[in-house]
N, C-alpha and C positions, 0 to 999 in steps of 0.2 A: 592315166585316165583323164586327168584332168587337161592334156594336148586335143582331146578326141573331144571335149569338149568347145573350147574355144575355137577350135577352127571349124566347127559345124556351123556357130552362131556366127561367124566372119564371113563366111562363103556368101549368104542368102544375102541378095541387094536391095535393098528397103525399095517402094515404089512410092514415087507423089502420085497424086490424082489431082489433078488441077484442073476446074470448068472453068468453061467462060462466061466472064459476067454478063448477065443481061441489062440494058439500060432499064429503068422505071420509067413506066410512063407519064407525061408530064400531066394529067388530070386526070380522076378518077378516083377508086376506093384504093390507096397506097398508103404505107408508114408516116410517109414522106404529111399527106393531108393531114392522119389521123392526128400526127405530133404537132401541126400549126392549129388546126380545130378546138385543140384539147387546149394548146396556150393560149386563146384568145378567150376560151371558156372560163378558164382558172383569171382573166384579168377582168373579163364582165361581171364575174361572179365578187371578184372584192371593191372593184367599183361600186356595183350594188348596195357590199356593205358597209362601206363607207360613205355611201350617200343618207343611207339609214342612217348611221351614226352622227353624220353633222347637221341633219334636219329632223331628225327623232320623226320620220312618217315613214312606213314601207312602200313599195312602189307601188302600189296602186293608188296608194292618196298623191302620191309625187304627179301621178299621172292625172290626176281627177276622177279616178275612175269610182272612188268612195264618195 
């Protein structure tokens, strides 16, 4: 029983499926954008708060805008 086993599961030949890649386009709404968007955001954002921090105004008095 257990021959009629393993040679059923041996017989059947696994298949790949392989696509092909598509280039990304070089501008536009992509990963590629969202991920440098997002790092420039996360470094304005602690600039920010470190500009607070070493002049104790928030940016709008930085600005004059108070």
């Amino acid at each position: 029983m257990s021959e009629n086993s393993t040679s059923s599961s041996t017989s059947e030949p696994t298949k790949k499926v392989t696509t092909a890649k598509v280039a990304e386009p070089a501008f536009g709404w992509n990963t590629y954008a969202e991920r440098i968007n997002g790092r420039f955001a996360m470094v304005g954002f602690v600039i920010l708060l470190l500009l607070e921090l070493f002049t104790h105004q928030d940016l709008f008095s930085w600005l004059g805008l108070r």
